[in-house]
Backbone as CSV, one residue per row, in Angstrom:
resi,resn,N_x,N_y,N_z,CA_x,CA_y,CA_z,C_x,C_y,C_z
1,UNK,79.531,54.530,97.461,78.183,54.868,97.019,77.316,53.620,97.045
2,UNK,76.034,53.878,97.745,75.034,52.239,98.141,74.794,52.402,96.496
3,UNK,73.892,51.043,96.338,73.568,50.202,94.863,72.486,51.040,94.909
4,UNK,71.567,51.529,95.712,70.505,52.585,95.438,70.639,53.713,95.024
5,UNK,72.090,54.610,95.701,72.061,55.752,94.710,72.666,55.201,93.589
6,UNK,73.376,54.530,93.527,73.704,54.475,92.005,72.472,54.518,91.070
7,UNK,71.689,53.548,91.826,69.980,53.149,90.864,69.721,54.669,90.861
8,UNK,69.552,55.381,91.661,69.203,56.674,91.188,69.312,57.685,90.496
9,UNK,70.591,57.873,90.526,71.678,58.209,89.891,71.347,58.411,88.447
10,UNK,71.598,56.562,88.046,71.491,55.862,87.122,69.886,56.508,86.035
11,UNK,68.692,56.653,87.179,67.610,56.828,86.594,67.102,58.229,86.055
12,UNK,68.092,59.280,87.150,67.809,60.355,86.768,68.655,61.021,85.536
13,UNK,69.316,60.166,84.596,70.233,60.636,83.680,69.270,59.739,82.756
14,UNK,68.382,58.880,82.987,67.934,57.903,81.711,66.386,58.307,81.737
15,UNK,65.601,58.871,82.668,64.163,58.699,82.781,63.756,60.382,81.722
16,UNK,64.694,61.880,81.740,64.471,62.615,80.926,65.036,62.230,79.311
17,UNK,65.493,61.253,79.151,65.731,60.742,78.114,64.394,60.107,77.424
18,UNK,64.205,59.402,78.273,62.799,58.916,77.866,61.535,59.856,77.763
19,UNK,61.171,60.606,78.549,60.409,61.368,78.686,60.275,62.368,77.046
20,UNK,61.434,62.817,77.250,61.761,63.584,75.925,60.863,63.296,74.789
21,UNK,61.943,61.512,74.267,61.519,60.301,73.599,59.734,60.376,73.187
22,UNK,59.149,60.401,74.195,57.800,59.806,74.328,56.832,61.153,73.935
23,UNK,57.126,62.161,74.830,56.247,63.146,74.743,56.588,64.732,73.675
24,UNK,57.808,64.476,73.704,58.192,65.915,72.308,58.539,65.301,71.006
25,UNK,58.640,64.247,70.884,58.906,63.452,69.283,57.137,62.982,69.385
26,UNK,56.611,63.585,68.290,54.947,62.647,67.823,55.336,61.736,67.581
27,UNK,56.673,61.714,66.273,56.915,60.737,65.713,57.579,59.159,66.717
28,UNK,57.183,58.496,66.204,58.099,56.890,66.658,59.344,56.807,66.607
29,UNK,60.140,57.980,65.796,61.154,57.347,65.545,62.615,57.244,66.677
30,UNK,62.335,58.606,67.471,63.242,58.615,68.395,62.830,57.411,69.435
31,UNK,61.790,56.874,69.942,61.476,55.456,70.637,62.071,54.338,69.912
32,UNK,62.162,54.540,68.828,62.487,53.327,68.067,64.058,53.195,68.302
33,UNK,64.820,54.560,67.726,66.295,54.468,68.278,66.716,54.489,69.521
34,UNK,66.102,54.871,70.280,66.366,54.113,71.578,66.469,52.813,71.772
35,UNK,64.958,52.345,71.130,64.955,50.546,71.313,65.913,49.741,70.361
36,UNK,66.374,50.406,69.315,67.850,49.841,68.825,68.854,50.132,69.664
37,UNK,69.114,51.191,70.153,70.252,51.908,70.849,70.391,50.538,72.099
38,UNK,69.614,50.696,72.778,69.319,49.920,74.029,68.992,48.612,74.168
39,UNK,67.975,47.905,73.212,68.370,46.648,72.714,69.348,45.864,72.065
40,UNK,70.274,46.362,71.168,71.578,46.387,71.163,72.421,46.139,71.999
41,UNK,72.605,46.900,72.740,73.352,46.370,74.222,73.326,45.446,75.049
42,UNK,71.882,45.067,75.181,71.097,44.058,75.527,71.511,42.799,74.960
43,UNK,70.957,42.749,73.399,71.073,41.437,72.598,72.856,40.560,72.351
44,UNK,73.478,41.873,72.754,74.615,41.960,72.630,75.494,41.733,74.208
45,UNK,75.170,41.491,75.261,75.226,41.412,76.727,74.994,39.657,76.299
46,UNK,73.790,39.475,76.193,73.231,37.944,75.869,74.094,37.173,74.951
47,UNK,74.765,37.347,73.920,75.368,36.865,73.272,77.345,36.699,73.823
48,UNK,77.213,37.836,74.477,78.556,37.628,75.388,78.580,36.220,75.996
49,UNK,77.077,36.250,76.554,77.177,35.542,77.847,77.002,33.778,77.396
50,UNK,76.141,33.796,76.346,75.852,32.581,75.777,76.580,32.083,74.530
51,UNK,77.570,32.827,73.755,78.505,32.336,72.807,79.537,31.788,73.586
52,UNK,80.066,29.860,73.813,81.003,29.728,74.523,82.590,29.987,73.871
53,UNK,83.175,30.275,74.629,84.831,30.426,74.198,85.804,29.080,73.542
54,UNK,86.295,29.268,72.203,86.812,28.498,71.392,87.475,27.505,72.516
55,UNK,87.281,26.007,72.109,88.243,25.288,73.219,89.607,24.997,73.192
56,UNK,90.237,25.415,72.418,91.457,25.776,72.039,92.287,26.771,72.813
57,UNK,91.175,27.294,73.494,91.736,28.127,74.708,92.651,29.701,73.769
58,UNK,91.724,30.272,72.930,92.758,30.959,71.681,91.883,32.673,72.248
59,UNK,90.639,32.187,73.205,89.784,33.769,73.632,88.961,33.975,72.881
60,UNK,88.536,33.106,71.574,87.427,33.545,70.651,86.093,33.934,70.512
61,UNK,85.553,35.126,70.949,84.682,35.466,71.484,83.560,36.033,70.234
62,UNK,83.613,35.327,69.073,82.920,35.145,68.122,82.519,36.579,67.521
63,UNK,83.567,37.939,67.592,83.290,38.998,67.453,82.221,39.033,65.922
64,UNK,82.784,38.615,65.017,82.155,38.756,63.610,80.570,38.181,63.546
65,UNK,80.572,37.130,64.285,79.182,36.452,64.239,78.212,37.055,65.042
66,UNK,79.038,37.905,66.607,77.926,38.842,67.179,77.609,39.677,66.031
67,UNK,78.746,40.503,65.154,78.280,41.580,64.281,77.277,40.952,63.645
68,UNK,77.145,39.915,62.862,75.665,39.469,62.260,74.578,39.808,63.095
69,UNK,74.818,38.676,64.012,73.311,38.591,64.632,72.827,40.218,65.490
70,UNK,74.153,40.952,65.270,73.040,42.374,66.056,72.434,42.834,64.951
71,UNK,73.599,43.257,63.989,72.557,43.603,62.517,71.530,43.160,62.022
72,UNK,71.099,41.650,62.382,69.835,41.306,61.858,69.054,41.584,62.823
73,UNK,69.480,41.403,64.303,68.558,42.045,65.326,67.765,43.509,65.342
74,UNK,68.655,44.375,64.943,68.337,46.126,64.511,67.638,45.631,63.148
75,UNK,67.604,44.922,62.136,66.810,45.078,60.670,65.728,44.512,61.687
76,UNK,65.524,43.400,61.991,63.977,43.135,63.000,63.119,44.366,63.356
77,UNK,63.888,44.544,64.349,63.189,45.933,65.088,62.811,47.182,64.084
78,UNK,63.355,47.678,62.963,63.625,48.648,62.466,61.920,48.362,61.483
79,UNK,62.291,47.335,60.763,61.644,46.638,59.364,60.143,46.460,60.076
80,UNK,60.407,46.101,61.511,58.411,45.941,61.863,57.665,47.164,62.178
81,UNK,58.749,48.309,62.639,58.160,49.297,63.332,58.071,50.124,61.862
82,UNK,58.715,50.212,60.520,58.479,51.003,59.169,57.427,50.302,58.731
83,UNK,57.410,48.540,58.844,56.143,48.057,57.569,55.289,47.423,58.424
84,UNK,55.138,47.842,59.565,54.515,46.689,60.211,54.952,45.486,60.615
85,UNK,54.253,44.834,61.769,55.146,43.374,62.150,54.560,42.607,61.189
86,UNK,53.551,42.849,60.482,52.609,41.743,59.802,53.182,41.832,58.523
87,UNK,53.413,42.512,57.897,54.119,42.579,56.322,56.105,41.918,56.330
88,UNK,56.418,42.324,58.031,58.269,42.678,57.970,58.470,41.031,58.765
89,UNK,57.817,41.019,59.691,58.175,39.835,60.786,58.834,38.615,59.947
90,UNK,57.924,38.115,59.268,57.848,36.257,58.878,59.385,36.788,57.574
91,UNK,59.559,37.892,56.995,60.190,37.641,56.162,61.959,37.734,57.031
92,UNK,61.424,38.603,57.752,63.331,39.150,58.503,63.494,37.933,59.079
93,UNK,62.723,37.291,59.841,63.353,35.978,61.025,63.748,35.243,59.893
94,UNK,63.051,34.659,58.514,63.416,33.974,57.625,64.268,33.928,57.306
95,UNK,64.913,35.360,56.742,66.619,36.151,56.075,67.402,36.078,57.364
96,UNK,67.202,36.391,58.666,67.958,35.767,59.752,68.301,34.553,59.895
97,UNK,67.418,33.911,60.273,67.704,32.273,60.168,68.663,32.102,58.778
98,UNK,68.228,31.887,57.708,69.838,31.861,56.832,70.654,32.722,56.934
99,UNK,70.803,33.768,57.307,72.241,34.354,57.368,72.964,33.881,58.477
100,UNK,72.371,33.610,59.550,73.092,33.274,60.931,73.514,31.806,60.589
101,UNK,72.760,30.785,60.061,73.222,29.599,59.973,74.386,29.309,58.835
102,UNK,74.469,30.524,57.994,75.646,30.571,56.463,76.870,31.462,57.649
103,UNK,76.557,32.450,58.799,77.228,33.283,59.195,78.769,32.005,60.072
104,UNK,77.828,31.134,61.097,78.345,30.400,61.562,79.149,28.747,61.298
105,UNK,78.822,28.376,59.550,79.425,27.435,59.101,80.700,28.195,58.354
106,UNK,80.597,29.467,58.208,82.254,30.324,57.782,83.087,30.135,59.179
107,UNK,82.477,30.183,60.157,84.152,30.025,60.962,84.519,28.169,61.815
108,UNK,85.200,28.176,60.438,85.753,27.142,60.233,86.666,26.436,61.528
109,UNK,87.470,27.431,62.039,88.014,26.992,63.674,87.642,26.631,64.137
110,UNK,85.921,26.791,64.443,85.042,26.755,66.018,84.095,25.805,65.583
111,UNK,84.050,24.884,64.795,83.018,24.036,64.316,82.243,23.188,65.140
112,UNK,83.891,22.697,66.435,82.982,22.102,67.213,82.340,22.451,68.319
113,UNK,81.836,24.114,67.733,80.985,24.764,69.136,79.710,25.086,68.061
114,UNK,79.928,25.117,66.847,79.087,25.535,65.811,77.386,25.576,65.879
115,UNK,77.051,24.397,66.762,75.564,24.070,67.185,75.429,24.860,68.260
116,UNK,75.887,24.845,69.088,75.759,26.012,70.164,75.764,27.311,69.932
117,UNK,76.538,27.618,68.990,76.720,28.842,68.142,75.631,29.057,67.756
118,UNK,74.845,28.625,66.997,73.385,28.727,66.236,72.621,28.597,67.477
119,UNK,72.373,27.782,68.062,71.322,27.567,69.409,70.899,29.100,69.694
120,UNK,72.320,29.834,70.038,72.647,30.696,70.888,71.694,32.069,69.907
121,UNK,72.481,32.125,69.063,72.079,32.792,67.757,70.267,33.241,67.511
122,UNK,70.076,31.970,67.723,68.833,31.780,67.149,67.592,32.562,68.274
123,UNK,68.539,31.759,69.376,67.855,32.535,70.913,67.803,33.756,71.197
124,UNK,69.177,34.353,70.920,69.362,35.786,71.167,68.492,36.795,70.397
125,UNK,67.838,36.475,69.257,67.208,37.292,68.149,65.736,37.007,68.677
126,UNK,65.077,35.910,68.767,64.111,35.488,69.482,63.655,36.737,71.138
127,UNK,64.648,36.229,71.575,64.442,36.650,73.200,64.965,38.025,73.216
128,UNK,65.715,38.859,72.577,65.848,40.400,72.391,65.472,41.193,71.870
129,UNK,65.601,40.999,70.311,65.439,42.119,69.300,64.084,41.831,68.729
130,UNK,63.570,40.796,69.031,61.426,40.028,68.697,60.723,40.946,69.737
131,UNK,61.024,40.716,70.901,60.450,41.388,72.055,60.728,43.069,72.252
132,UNK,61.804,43.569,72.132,62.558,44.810,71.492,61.118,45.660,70.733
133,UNK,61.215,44.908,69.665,60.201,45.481,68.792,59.232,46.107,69.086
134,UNK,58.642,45.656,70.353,56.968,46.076,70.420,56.645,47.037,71.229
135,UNK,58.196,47.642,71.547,58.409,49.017,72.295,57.330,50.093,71.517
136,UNK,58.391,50.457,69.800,58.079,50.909,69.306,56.942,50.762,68.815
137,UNK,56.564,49.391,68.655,55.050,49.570,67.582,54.347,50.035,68.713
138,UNK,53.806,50.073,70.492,53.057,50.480,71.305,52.860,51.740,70.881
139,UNK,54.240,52.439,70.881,54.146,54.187,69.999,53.669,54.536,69.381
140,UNK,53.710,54.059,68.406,53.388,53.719,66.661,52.287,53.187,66.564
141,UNK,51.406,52.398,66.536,50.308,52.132,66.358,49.561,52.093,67.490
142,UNK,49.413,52.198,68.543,48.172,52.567,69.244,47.617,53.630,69.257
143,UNK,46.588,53.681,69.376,45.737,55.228,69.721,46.220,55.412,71.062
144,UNK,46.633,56.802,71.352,47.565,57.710,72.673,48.521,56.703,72.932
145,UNK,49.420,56.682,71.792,50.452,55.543,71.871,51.612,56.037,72.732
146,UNK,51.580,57.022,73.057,52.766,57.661,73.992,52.539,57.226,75.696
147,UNK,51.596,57.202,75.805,50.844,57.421,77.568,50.738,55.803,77.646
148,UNK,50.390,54.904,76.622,50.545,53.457,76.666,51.691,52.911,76.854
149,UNK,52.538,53.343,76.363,54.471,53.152,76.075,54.944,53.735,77.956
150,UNK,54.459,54.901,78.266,55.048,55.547,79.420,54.231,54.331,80.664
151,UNK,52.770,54.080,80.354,52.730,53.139,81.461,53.052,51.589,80.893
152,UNK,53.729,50.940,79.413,53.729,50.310,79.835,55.647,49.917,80.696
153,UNK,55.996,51.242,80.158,57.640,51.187,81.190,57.356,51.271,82.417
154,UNK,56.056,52.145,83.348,56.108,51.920,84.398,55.372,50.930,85.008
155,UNK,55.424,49.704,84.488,54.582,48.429,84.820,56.143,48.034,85.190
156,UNK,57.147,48.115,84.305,58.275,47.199,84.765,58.997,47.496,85.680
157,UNK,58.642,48.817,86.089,60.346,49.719,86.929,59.794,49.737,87.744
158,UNK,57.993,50.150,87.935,57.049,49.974,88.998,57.597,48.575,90.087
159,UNK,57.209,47.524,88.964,57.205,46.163,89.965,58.659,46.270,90.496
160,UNK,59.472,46.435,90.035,60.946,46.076,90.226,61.364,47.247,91.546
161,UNK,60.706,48.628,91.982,60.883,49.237,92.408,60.003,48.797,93.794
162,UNK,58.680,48.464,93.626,57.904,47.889,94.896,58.413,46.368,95.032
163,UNK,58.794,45.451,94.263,59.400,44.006,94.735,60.737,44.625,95.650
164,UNK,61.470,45.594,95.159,62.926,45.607,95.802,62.476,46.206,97.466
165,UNK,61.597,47.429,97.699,61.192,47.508,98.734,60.399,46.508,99.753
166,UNK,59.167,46.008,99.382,58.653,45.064,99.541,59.278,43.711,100.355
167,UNK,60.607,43.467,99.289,61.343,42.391,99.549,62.532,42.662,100.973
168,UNK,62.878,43.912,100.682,63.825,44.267,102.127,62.792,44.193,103.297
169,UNK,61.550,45.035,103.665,61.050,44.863,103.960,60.141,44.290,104.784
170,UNK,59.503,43.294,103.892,58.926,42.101,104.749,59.216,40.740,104.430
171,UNK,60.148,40.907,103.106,60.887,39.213,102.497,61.505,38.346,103.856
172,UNK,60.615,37.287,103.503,60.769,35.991,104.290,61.086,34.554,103.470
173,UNK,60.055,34.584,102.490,59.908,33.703,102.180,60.202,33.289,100.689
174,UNK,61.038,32.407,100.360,62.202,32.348,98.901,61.237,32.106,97.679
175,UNK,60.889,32.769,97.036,60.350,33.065,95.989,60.370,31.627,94.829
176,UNK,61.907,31.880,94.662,62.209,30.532,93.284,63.444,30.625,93.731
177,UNK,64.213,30.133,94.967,65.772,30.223,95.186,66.549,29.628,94.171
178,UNK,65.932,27.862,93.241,66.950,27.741,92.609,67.355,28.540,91.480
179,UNK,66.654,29.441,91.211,67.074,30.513,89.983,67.294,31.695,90.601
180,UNK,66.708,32.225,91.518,66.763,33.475,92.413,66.903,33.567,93.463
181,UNK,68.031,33.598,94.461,67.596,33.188,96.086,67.275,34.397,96.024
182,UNK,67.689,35.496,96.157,67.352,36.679,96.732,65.844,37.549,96.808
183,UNK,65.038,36.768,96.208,63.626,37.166,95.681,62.910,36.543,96.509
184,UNK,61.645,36.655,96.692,60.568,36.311,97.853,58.835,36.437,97.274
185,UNK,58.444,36.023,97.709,56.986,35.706,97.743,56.763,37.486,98.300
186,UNK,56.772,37.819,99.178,56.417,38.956,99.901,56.783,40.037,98.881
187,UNK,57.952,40.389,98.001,58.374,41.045,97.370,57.597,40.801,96.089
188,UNK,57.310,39.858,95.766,56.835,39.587,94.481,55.541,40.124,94.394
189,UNK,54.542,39.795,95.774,53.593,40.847,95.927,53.546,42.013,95.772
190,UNK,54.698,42.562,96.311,54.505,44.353,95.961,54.904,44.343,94.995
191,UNK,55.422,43.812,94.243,55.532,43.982,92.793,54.584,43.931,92.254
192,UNK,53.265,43.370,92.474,52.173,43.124,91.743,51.246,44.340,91.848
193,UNK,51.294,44.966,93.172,50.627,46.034,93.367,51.120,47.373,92.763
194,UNK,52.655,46.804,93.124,53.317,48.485,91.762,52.846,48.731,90.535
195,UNK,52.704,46.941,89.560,51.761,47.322,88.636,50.429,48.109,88.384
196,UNK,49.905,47.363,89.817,48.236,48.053,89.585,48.305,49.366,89.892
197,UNK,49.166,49.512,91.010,49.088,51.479,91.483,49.881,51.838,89.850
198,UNK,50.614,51.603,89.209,50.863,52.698,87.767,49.505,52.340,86.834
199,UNK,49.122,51.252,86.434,47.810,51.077,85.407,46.960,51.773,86.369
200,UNK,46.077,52.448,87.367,45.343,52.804,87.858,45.616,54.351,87.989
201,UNK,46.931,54.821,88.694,47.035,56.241,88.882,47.348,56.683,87.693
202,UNK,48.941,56.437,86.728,49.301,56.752,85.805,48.360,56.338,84.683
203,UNK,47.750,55.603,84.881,46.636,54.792,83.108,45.484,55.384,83.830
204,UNK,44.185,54.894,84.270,43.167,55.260,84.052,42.653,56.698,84.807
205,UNK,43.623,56.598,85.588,42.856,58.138,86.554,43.824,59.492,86.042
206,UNK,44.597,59.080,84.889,45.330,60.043,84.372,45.367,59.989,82.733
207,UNK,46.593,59.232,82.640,46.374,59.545,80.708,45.762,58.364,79.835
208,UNK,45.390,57.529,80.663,44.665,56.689,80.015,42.852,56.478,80.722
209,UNK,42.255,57.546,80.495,41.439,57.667,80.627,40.054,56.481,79.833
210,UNK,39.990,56.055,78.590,39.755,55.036,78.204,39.861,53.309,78.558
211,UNK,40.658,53.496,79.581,40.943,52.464,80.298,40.180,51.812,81.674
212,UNK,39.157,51.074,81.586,38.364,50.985,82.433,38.912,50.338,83.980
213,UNK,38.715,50.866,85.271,39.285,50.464,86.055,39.888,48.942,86.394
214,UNK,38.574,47.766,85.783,38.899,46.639,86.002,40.046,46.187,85.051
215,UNK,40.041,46.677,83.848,41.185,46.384,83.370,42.246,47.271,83.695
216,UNK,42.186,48.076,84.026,43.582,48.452,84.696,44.239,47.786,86.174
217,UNK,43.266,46.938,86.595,43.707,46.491,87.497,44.063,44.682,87.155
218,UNK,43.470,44.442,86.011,43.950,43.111,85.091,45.072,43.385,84.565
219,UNK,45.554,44.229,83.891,46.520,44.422,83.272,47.673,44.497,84.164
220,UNK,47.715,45.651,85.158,48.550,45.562,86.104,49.363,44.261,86.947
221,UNK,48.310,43.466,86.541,48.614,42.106,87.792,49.465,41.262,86.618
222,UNK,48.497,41.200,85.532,49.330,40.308,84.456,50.352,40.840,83.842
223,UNK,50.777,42.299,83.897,51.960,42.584,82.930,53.149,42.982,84.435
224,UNK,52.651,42.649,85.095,53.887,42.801,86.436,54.053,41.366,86.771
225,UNK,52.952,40.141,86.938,53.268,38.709,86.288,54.289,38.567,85.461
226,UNK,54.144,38.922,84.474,54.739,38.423,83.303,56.203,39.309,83.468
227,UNK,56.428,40.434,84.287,57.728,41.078,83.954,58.441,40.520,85.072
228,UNK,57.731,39.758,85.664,58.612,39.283,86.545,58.921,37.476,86.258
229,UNK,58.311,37.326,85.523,58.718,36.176,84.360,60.087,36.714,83.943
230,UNK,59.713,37.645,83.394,61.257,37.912,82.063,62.446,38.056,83.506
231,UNK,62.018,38.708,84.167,63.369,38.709,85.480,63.895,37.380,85.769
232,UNK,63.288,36.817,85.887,63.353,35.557,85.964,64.522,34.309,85.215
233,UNK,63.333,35.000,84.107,64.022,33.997,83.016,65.711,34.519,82.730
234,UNK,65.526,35.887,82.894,67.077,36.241,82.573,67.656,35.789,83.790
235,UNK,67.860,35.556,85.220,67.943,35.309,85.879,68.361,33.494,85.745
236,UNK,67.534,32.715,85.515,67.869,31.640,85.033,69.402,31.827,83.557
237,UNK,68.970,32.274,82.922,70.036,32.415,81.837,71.452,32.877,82.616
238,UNK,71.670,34.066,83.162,72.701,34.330,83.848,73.519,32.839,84.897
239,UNK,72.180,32.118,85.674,73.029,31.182,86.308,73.294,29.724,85.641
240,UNK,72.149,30.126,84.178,73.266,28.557,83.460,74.661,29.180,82.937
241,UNK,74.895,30.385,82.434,76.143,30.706,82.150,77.221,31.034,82.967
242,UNK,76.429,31.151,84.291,77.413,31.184,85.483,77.583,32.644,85.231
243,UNK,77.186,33.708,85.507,77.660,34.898,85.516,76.898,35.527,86.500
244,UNK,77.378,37.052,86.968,76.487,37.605,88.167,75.792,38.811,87.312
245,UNK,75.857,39.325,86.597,74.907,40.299,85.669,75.718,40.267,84.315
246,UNK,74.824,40.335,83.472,74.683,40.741,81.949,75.817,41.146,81.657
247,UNK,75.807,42.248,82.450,76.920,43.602,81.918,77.820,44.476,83.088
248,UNK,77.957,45.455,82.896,78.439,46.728,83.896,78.040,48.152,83.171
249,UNK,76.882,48.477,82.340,76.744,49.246,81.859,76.175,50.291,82.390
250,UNK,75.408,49.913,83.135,74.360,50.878,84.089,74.773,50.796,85.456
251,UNK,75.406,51.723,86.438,75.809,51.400,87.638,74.352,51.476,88.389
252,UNK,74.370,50.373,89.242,73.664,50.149,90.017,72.682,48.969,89.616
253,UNK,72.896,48.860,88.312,71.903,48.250,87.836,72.375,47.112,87.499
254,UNK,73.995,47.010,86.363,74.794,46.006,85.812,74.313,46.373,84.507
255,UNK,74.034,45.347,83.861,73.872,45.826,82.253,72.627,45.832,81.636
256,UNK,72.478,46.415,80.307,71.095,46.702,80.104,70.164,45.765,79.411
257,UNK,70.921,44.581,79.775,69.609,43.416,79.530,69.228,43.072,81.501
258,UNK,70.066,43.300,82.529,69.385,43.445,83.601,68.532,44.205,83.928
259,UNK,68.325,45.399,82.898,67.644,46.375,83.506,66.107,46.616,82.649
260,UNK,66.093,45.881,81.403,65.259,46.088,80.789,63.788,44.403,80.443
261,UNK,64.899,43.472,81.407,64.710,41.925,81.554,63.075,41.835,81.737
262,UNK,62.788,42.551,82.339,61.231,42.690,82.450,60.410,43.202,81.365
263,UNK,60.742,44.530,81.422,60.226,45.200,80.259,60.276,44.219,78.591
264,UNK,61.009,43.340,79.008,61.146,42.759,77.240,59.233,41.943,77.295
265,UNK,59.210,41.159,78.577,58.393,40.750,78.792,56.867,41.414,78.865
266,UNK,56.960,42.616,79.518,55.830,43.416,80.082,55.026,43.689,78.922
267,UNK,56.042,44.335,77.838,55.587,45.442,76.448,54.732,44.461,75.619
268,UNK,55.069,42.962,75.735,54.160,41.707,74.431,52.810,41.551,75.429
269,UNK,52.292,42.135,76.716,51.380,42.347,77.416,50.678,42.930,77.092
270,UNK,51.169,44.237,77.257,50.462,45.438,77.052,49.782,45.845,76.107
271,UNK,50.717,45.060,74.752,50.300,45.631,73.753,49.504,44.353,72.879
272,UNK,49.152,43.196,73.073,48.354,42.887,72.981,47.070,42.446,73.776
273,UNK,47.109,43.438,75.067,45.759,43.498,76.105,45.052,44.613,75.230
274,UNK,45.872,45.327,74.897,45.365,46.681,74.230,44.556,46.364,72.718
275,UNK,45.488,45.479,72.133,44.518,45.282,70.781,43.644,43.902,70.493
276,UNK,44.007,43.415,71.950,42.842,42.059,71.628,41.551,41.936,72.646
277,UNK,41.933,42.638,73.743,40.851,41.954,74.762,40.202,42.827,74.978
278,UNK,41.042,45.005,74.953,40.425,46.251,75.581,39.485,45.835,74.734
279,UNK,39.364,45.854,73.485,38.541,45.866,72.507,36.782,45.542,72.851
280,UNK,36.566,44.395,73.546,35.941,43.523,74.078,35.345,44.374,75.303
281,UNK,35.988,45.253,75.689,34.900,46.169,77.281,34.410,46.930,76.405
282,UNK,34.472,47.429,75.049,33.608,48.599,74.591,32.704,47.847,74.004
């Protein structure tokens, strides 16, 4: 089976999931358990990859200390999308930061990985379950917070779907080889345009009618920019740890911090184009 049907495969068992999610729940809350469900896996992929193995050579793969840091990762996500990020944020990273740093001076064996341990820790909550978050609040607090959430997922799957064509295509020319050979300038373009064709067909000439063309065509460029940042960056992370994907969770895809690597990026776009700058065309 090619890596495309799998991708397909893969999408047509996850995209009525979402759909569901977005448009028959009013409520936030089924988006939200998803974005635990699925960030989870994620934050938890990352921590595989960046907790190093006891040097004692004993396999210690820091099971108890992942259990912390996902649990405080899910109270993050959970605590901003019930009280707000503005009331929940400053206090959870706070109660994180000490629990993870009390979590990792208990295992007494691994002391001399202990700083890396925290590094890692500190990163993984930061770069997953922070970004995670703003799935749900897009839901949750925007006005037609559903149709904002649906384009801003298809800003990420968009680019990733026109870069991968794009890049077979007409890819010539190496994008960022030392972090990515396989990526291209040419591909990265149609990635940019996948953004604008979903903010334009799917956002303003459909359910986001409030959305004035020029910013749908700003938004598009900068939140397919920026998701191809987060590709990136995970991309970089994978080859300092030396690994070839995240996971094996999603066939076709690998795991679901490969698959969502953009989107972590795209959603802190979207959703503050929406409450800082739309503001500003009316």
């Amino acid at each position: 089976m090619s890596n495309l049907t799998q991708r397909l495969l893969t999408a047509a068992v996850l995209v009525p999931i979402l759909v569901v999610a977005l448009f028959y729940d009013p409520t936030p809350w089924s988006i939200l358990a998803l974005a635990v469900f699925a960030g989870g896996f994620a934050h938890d992929e990352f921590l595989r990859m960046s907790l190093p193995v006891a040097p004692d050579g004993t396999g210690d793969r820091a099971v108890g200390l992942r259990a912390v840091t996902l649990l405080c990762g899910a109270a993050l996500s959970i605590l901003c999308c019930v009280f707000g990020p503005g009331a929940a944020m400053a206090p959870t990273l706070t109660v994180t930061a000490l629990v993870l740093g009390a979590a990792v001076l208990t295992r007494k064996h691994a002391l001399d990985l202990g700083a890396r341990h925290v590094m890692a820790c500190y990163t993984s909550v930061v770069y997953v379950p922070l970004l995670v978050t703003v799935w749900a609040l897009i839901k949750s607090s925007l006005p037609n917070g559903a149709s904002w959430l649906f384009v801003t997922l298809g800003i990420a799957f968009g680019t990733d779907t026109f870069a991968y064509f794009a890049g077979r295509a007409f890819g010539k020319h190496k994008l960022y080889p030392e972090v990515s050979p396989k990526k291209t300038w040419e591909g990265s373009a149609g990635g940019l345009l996948g953004g604008v064709f979903v903010t334009t067909t799917f956002g303003c000439l459909w359910m986001l009618p409030e959305l004035p063309v020029v910013h749908a065509v700003a938004l598009g460029v900068v939140g397919s920019a920026f998701g191809q940042v987060g590709d990136l960056v995970e991309s970089l992370f994978k080859r300092g740890f030396k690994v070839k994907d995240s996971g094996n969770l999603l066939p076709g895809h690998g795991g679901m911090l490969d698959r969502v690597d953009g989107l972590l990026f795209v959603a802190p776009v979207v959703y503050y184009y929406v409450t800082l700058i739309l503001p500003l065309a009316g």
